[in-house]
N, C-alpha and C positions, 0 to 999 in steps of 0.2 A: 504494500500500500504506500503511498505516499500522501505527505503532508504537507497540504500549501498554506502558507500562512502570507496573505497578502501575494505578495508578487513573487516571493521564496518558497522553494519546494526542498524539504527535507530527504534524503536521498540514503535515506536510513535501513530504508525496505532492499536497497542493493546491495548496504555492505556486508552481508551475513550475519546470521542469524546473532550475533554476539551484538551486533548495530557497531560494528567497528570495523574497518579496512580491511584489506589481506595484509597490508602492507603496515598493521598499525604498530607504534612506540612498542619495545620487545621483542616483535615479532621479527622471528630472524630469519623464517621463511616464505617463498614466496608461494602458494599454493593456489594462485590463479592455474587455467588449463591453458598450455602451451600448446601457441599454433605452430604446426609442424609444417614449414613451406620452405620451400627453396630460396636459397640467402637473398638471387636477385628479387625477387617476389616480396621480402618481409621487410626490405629497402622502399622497394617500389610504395607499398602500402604505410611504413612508416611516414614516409613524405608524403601521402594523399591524407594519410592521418593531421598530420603541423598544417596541409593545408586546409583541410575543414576546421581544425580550431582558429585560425590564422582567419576564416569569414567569420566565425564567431565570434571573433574581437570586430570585426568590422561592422556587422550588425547592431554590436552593441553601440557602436559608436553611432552608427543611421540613427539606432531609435533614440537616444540621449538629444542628438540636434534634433530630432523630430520627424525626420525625413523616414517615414514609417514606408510610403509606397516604394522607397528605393531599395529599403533593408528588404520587405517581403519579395521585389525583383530579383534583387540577389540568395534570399534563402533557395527561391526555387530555382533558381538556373543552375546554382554552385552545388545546392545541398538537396534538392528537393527527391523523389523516388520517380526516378525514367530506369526506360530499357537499358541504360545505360551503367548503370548504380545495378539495377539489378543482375546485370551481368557479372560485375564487381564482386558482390559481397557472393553472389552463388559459387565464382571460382576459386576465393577464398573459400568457403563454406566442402566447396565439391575436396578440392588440394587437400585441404587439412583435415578432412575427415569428419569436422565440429560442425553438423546440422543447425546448433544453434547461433554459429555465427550469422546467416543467413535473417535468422528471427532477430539475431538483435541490429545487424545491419539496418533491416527493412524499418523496424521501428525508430531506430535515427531518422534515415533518411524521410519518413512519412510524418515525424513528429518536424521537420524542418518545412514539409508543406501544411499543417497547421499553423505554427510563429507565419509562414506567408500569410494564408489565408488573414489571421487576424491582423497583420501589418497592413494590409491592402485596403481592410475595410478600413483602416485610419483608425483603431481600436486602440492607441497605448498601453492601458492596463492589460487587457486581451494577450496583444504582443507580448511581454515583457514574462506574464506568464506560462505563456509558450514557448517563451524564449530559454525561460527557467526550466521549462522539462527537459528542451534539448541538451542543454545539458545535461541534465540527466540522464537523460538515454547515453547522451556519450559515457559520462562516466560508468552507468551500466556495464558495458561493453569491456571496458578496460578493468572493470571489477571482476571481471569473467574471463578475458582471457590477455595473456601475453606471448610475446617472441621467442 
């Protein structure tokens, strides 16, 4: 489940059932599931990765000036769920053997065509907390699995 409080969503229901990180203070191991793919492949994806965090700073920045219809332009061209994306996360998903990378791909990528939808309609509060699941989903993701 998740908790939004205001325009903040707590992301508590991702980090395991402790409600703490894999990665948290003490813990000296990393027990996310390691995606198994070919070195060029986990480059390739590491840099598609910095670059959807990389529009997430930019987004943020849209909707802070105000510029809501531009941010929601750029969620769906950069981030949004095309044949494209989905060919992406399947190939990863197929290589690595991890079915759920797929499911959690898609829900990035669909949760960044809701943030548009409500950027579009010129919605700020709407936005912002759209904006705050996508993140979540990201972190989702990287709560799940690593390199």
């Amino acid at each position: 489940y998740l908790i939004v409080v205001g325009s903040f969503v707590s992301a508590s229901a991702f980090a395991g059932e402790s409600g703490h990180s894999h990665m948290s203070a003490g813990n000296t191991t990393d027990d996310r599931t390691e995606l198994k793919l070919p070195a060029p492949l986990k480059v390739k994806q590491k840099a598609m990765m910095r670059k959807h965090l990389g529009t997430v700073g930019e987004l943020t920045g849209l909707v802070a000036e105000g510029d809501l219809k531009g941010a929601g332009k750029m969620a769906r061209q950069r981030l949004g769920w095309t044949p494209v994306e989905a060919e992406q996360c399947s190939k990863v998903s197929k290589m690595s053997g991890e079915d759920d990378f797929m499911t959690f791909g898609m829900a990035l990528h669909k949760q960044a065509d809701a943030f548009a939808d409500a950027a579009e309609k010129g919605d700020a509060s709407a936005a912002l907390s759209e904006l705050s699941l996508l993140i979540v989903k990201c972190n989702a993701c990287h709560e799940r699995f690593r390199h």
